[in-house]
N, CA, C and O of each residue as an XYZ file, in Angstrom:
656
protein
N     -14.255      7.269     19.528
C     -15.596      6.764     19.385
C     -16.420      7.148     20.616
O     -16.005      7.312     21.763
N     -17.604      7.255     20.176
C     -18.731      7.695     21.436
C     -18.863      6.431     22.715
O     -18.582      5.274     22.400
N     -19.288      6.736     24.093
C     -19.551      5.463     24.974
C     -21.026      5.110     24.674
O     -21.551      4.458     25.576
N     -22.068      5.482     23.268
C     -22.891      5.110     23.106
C     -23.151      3.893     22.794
O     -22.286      3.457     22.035
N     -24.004      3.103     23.055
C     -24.231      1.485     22.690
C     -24.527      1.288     21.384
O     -25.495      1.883     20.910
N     -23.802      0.483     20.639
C     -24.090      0.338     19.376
C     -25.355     -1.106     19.291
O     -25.274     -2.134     19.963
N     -26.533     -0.752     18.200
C     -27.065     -1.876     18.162
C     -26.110     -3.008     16.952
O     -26.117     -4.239     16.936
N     -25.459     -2.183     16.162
C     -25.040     -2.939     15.370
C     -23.435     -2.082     14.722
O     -23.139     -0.889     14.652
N     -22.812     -3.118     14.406
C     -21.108     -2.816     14.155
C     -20.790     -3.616     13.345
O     -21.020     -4.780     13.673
N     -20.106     -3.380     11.897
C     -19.464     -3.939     11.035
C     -18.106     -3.128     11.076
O     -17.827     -1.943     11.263
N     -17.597     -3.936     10.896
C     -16.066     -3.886     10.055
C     -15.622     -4.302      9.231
O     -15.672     -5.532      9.222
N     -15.011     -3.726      8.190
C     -14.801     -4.129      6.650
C     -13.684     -3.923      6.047
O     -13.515     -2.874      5.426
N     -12.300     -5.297      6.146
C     -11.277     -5.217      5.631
C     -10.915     -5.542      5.003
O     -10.554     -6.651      5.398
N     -10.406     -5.330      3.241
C     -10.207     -5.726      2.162
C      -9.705     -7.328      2.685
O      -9.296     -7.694      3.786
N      -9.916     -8.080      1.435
C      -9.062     -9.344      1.826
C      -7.822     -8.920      1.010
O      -7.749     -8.227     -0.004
N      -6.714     -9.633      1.858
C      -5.616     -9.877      1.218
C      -5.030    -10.967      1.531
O      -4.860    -11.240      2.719
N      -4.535    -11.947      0.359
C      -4.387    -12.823      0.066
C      -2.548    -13.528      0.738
O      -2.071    -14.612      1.074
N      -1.957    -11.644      0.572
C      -0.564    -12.516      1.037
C      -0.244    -12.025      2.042
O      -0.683    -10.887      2.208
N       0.463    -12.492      2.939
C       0.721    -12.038      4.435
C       2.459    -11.310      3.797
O       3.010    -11.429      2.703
N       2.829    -10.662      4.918
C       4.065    -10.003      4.726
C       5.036    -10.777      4.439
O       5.970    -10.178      3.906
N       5.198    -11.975      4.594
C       6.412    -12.637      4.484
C       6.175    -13.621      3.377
O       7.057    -14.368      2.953
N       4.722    -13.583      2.848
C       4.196    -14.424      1.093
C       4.651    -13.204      0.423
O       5.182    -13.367     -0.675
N       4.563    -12.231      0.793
C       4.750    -10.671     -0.458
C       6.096    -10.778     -0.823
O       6.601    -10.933     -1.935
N       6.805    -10.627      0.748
C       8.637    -11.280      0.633
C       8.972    -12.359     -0.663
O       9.350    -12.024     -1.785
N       8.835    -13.114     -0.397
C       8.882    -15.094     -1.036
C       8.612    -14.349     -2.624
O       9.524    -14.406     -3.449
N       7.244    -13.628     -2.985
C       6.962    -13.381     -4.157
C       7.920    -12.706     -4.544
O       8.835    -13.294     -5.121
N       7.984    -11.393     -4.357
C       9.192    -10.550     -4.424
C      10.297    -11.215     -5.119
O      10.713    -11.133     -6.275
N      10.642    -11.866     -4.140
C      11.911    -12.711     -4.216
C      12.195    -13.541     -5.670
O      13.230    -13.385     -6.319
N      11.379    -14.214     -5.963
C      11.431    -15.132     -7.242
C      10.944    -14.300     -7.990
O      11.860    -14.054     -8.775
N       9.907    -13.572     -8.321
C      10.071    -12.447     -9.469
C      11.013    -12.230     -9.811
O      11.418    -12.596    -10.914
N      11.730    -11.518     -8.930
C      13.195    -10.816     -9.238
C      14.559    -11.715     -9.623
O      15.604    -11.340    -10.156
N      14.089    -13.256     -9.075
C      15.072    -14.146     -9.296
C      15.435    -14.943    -10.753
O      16.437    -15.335    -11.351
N      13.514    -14.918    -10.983
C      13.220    -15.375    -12.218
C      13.313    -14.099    -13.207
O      13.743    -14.450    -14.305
N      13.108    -13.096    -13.149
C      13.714    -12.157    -14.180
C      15.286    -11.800    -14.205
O      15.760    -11.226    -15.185
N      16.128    -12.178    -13.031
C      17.790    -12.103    -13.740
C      18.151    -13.245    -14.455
O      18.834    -13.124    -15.473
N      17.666    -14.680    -13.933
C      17.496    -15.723    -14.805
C      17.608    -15.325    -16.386
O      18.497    -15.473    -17.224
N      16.282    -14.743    -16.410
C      15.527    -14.999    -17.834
C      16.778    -13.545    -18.628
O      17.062    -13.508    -19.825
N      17.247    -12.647    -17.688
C      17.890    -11.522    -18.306
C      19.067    -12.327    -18.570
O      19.710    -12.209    -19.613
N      19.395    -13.240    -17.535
C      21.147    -13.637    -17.914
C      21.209    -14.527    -19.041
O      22.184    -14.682    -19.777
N      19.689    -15.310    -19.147
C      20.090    -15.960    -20.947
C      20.394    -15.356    -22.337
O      21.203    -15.515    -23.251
N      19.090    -14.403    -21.958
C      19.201    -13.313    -23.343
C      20.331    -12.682    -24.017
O      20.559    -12.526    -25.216
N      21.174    -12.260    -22.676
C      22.366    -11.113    -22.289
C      23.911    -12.471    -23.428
O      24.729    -12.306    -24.333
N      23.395    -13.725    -22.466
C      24.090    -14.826    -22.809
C      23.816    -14.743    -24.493
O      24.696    -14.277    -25.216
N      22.765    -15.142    -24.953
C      22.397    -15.152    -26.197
C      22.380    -14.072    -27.317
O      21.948    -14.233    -28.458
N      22.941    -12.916    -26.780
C      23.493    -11.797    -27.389
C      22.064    -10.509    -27.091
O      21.949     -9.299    -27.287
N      21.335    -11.405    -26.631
C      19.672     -9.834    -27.166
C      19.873     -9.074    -25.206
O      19.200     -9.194    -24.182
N      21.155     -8.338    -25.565
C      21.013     -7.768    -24.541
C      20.050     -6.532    -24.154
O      19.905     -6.174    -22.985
N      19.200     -5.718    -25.592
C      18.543     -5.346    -24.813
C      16.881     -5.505    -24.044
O      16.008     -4.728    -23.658
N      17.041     -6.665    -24.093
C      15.806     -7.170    -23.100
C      16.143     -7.092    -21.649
O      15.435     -7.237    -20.653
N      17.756     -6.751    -21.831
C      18.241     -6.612    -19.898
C      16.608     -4.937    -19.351
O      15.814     -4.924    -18.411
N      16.787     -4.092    -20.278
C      16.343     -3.205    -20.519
C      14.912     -3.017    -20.019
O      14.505     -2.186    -19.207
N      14.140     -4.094    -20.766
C      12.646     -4.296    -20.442
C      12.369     -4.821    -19.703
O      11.211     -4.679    -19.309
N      13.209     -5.718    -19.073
C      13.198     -6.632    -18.177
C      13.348     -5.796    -16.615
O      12.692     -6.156    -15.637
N      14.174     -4.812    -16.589
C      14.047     -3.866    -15.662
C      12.807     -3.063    -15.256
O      12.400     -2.740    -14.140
N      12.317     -2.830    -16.507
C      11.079     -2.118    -16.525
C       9.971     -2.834    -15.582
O       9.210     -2.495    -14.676
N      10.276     -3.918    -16.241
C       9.324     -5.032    -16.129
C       8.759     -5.103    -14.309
O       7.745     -4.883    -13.646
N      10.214     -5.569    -14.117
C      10.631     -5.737    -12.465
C      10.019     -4.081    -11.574
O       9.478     -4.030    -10.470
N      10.174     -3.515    -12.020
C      10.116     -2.141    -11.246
C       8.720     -1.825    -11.184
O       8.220     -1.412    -10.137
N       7.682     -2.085    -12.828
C       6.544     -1.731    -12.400
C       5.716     -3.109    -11.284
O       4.747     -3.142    -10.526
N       6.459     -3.804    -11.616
C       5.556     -5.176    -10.482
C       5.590     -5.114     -9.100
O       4.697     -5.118     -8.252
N       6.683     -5.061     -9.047
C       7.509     -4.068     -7.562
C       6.538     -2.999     -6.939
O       5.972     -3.195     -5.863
N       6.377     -1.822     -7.707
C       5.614     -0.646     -7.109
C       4.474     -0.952     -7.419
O       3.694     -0.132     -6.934
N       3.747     -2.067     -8.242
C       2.422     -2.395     -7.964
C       2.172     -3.200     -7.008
O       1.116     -2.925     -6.440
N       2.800     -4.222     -6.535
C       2.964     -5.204     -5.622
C       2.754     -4.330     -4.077
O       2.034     -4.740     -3.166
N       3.606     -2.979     -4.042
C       3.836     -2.320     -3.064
C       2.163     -1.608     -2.790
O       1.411     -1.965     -1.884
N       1.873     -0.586     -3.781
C       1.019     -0.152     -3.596
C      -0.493     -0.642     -3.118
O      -1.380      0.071     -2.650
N      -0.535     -2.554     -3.462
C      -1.174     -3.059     -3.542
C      -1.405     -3.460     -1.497
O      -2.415     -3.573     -0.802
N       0.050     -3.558     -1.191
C       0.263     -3.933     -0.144
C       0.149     -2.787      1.052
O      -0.083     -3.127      2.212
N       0.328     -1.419      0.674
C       0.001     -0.557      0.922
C      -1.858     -0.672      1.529
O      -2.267     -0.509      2.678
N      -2.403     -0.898      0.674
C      -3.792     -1.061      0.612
C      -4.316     -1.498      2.149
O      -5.236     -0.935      2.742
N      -3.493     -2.671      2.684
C      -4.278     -3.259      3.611
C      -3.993     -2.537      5.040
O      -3.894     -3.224      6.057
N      -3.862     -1.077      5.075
C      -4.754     -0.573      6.030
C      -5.849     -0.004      6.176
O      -6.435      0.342      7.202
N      -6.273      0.141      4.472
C      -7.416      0.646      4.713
C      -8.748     -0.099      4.966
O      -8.991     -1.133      4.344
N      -9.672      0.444      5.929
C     -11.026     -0.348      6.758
C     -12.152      0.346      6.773
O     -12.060      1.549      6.527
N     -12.983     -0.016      6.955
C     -14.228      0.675      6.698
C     -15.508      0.304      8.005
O     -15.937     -0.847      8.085
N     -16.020      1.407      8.964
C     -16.639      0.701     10.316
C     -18.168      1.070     10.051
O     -18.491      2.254      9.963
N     -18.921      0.247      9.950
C     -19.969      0.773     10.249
C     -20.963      0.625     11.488
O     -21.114     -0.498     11.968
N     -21.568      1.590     11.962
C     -22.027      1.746     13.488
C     -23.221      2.288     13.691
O     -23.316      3.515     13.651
N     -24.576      1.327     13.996
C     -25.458      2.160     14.316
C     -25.956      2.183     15.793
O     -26.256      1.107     16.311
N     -26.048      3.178     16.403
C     -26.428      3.671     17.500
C     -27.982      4.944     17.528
O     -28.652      5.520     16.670
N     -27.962      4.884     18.858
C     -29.761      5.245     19.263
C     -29.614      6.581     18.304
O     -30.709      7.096     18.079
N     -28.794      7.071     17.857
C     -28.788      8.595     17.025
C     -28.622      8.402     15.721
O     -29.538      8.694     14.952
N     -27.505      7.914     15.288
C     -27.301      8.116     13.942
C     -26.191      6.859     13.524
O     -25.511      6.379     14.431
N     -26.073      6.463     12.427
C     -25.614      5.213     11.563
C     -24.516      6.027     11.114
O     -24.639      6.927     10.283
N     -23.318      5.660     11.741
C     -22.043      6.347     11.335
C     -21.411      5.009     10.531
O     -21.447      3.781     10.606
N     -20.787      6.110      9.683
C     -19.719      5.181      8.544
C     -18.680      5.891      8.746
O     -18.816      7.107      8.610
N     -17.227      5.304      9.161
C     -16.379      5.395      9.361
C     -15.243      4.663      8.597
O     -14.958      3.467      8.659
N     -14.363      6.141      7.493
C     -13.217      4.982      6.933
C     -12.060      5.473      6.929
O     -11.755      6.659      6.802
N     -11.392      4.584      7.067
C      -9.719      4.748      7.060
C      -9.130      4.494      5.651
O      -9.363      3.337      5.303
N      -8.353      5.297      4.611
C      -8.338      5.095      3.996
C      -6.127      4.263      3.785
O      -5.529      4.214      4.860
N      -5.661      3.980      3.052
C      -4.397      3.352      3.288
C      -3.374      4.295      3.424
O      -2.209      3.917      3.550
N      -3.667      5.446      3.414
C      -2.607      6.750      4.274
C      -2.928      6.905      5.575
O      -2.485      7.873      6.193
N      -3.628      6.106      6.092
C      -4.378      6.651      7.991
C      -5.199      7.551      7.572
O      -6.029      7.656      8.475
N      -5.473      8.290      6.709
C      -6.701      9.430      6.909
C      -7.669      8.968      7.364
O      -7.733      7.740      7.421
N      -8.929      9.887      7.923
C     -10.036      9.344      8.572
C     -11.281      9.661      8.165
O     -11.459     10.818      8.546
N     -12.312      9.246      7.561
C     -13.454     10.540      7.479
C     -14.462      9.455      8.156
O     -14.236      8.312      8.554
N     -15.426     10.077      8.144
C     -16.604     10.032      8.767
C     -17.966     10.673      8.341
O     -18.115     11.893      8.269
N     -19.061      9.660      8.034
C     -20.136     10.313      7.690
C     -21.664     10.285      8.312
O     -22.120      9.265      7.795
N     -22.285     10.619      8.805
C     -23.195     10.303      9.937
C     -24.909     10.329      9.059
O     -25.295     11.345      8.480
N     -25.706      9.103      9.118
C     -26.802      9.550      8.357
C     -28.282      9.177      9.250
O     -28.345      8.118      9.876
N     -29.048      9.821      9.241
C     -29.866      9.397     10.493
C     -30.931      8.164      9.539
O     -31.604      8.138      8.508
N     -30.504      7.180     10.759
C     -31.218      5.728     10.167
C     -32.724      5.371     10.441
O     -33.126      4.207     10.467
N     -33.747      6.782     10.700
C     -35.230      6.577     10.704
C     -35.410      6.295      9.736
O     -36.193      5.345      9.755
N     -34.979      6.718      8.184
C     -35.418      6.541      7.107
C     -35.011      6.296      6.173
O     -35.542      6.410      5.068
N     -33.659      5.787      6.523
C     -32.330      5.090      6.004
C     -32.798      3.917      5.024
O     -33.278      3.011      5.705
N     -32.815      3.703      4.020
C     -33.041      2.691      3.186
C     -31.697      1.711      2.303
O     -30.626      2.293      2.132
N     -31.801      0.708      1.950
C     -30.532      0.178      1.353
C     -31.163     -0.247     -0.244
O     -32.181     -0.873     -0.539
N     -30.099      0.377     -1.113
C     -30.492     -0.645     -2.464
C     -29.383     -1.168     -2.737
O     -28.379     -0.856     -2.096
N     -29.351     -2.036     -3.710
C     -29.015     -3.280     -4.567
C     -29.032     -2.871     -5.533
O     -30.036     -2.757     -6.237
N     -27.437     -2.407     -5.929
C     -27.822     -1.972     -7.586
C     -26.908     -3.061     -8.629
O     -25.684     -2.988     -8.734
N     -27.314     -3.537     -8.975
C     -26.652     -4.707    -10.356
C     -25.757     -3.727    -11.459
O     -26.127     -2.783    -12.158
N     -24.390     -4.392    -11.291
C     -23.815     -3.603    -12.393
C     -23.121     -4.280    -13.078
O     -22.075     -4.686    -12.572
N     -23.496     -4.710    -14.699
C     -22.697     -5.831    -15.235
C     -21.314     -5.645    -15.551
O     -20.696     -4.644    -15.915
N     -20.767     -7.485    -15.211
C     -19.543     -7.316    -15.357
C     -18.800     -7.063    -13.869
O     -17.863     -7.613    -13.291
N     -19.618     -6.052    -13.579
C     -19.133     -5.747    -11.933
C     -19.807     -6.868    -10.851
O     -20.615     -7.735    -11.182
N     -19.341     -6.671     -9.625
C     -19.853     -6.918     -8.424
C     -21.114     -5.931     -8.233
O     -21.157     -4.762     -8.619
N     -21.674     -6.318     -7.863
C     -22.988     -5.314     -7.373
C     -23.116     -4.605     -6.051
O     -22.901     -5.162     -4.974
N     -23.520     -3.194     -6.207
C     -23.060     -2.181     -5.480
C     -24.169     -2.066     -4.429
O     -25.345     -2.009     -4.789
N     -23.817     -2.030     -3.130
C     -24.759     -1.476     -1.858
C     -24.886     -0.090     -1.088
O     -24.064      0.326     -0.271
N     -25.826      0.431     -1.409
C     -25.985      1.727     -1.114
C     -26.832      2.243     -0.067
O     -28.023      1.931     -0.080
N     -26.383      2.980      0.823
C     -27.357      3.839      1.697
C     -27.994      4.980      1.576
O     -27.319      5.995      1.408
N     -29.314      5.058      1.629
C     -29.949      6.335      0.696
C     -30.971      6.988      2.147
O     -31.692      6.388      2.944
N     -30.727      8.004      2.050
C     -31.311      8.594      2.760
C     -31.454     10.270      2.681
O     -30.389     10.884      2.615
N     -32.757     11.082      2.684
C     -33.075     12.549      2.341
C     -31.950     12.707      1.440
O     -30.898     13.277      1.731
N     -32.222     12.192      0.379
C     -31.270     12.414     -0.941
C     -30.226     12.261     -1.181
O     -29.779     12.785     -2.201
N     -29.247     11.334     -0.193
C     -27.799     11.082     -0.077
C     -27.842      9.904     -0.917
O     -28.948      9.482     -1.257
N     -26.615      9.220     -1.361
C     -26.113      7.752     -1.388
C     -25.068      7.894     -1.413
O     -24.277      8.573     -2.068
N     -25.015      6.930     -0.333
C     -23.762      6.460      0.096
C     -23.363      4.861     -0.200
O     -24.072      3.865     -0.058
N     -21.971      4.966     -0.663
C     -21.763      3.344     -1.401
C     -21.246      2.676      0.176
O     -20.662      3.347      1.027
N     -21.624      1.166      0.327
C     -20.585      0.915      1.718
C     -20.197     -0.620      0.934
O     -20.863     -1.276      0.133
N     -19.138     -0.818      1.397
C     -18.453     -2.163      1.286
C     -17.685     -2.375      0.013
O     -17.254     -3.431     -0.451
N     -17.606     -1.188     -0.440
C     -17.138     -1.359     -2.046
C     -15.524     -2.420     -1.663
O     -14.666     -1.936     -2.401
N     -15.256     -2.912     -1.317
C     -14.384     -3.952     -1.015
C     -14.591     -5.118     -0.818
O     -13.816     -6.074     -0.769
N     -15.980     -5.022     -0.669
C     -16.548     -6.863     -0.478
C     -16.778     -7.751     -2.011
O     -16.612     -7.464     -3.197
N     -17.071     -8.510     -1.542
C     -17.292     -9.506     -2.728
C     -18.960     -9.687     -2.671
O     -19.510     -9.360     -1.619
N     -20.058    -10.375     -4.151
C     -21.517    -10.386     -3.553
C     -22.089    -11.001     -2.699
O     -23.178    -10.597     -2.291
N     -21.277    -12.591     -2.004
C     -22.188    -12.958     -0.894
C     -21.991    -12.245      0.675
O     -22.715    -12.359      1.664
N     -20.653    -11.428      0.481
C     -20.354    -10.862      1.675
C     -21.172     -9.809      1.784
O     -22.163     -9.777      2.514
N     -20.775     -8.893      1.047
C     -22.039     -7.575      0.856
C     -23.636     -7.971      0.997
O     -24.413     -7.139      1.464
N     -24.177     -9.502      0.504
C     -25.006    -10.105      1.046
C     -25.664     -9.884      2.061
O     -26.706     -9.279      2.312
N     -24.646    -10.669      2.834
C     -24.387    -10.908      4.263
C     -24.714     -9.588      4.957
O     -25.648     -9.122      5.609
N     -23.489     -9.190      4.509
C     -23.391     -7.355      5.061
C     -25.331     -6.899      5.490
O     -25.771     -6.640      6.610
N     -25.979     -6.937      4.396
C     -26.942     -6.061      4.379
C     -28.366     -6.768      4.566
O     -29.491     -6.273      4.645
N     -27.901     -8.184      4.612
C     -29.283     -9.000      5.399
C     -28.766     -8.113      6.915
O     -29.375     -7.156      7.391
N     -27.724     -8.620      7.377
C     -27.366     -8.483      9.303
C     -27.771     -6.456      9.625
O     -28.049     -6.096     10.769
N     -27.729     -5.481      8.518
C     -27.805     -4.718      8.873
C     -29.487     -3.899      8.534
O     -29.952     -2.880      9.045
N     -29.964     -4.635      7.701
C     -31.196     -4.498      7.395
C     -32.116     -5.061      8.631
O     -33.191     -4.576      8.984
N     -31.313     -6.432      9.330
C     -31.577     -6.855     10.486
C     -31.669     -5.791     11.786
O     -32.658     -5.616     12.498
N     -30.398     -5.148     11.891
C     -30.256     -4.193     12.939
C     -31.296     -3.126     12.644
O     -32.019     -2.730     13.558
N     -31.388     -2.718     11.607
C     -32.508     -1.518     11.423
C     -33.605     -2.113     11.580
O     -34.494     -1.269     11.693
N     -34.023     -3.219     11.650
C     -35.823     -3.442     11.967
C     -35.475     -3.124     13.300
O     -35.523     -1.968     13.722
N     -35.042     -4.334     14.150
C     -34.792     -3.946     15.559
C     -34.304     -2.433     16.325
O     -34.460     -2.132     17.508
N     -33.745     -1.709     15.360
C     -34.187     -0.628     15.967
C     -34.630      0.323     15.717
O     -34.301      1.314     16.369
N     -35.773      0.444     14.434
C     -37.088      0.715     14.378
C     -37.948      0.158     15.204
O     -38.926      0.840     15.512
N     -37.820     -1.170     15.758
C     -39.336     -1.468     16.258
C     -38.671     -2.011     17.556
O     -38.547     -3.235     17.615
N     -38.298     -1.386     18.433
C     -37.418     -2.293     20.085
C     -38.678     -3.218     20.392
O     -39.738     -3.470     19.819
N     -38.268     -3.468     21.164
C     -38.992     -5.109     22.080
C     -39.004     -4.240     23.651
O     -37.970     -4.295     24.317
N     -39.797     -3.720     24.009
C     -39.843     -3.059     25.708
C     -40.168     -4.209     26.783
O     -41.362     -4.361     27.040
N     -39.180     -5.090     27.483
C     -39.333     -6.234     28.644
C     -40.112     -5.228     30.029
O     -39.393     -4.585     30.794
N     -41.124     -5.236     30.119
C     -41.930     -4.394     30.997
C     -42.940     -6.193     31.662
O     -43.863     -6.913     31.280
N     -41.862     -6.105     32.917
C     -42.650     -6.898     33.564
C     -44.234     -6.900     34.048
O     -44.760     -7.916     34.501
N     -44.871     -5.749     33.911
C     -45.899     -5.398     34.238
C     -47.257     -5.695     33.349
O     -48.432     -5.783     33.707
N     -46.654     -5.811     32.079
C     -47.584     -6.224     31.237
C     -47.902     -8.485     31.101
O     -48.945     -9.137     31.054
N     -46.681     -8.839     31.090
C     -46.472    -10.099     31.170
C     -47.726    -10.891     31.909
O     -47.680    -12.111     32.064
């Protein structure tokens, strides 16, 4: 990152709900409660539900994983005296970076039913989505505090004792 002063800095990390050792615990009784439920069937002759029941377990497993996978990915946003960098990490460590100059940087609000509603940065013909991980009062939030930072630095405040 630059030693430039940022007027404004977000960071944006999916929520996740289970910590490493709730994912464990889950894990755990899934798998406990499906040999359960396999050892009655097996008991009751319909052995091949042992079958689906595997299936079962394996895709929850590698969704559970992939899901958990997820929470490295972050998203930074940074505006400084040059340019409004968006910075994301996606859940492999990759990195990108996109830089948009915030003189004329605008934000919309686009409503999408059914969905969460999407926040966009538009500028000399770009859009760019940011926060697609938030929820609507966060993204809210998000874009009152940064709509905030862009007045202030469109319009600085100069402390010039001389005028006072």
């Amino acid at each position: 990152m630059d030693a430039e002063p940022a007027f404004f800095e977000a960071v944006i990390v999916p929520h996740r709900s289970l910590s490493a050792n709730g994912l464990r615990l889950l894990i755990g009784a899934i798998c406990t409660l499906s040999v359960c439920t396999t050892a009655v069937f097996w008991w009751l002759g319909a052995w091949p539900i042992a079958g689906f029941n595997g299936v079962e377990i394996t895709t929850a497993l590698l969704l559970l994983r992939h899901n958990a996978r997820a929470v490295r990915s972050n998203e930074v946003i940074l505006l400084s005296d040059s340019a409004l960098r968006i910075i994301r990490t996606d859940r492999d460590g990759r990195r990108t970076e996109q830089t948009v100059p915030p003189a004329w940087l605008r934000m919309h609000w686009q409503e999408r039913p059914g969905r969460v509603s999407g926040l966009y940065l538009m500028a000399h013909g770009t859009q760019i989505e940011i926060a697609a991980s938030l929820g609507e009062p966060e993204k809210l939030d998000l874009a009152n505090a940064l709509e905030t930072a862009l007045h202030r630095w469109r319009n600085p405040r100069f402390d010039n004792p001389q005028l006072a």
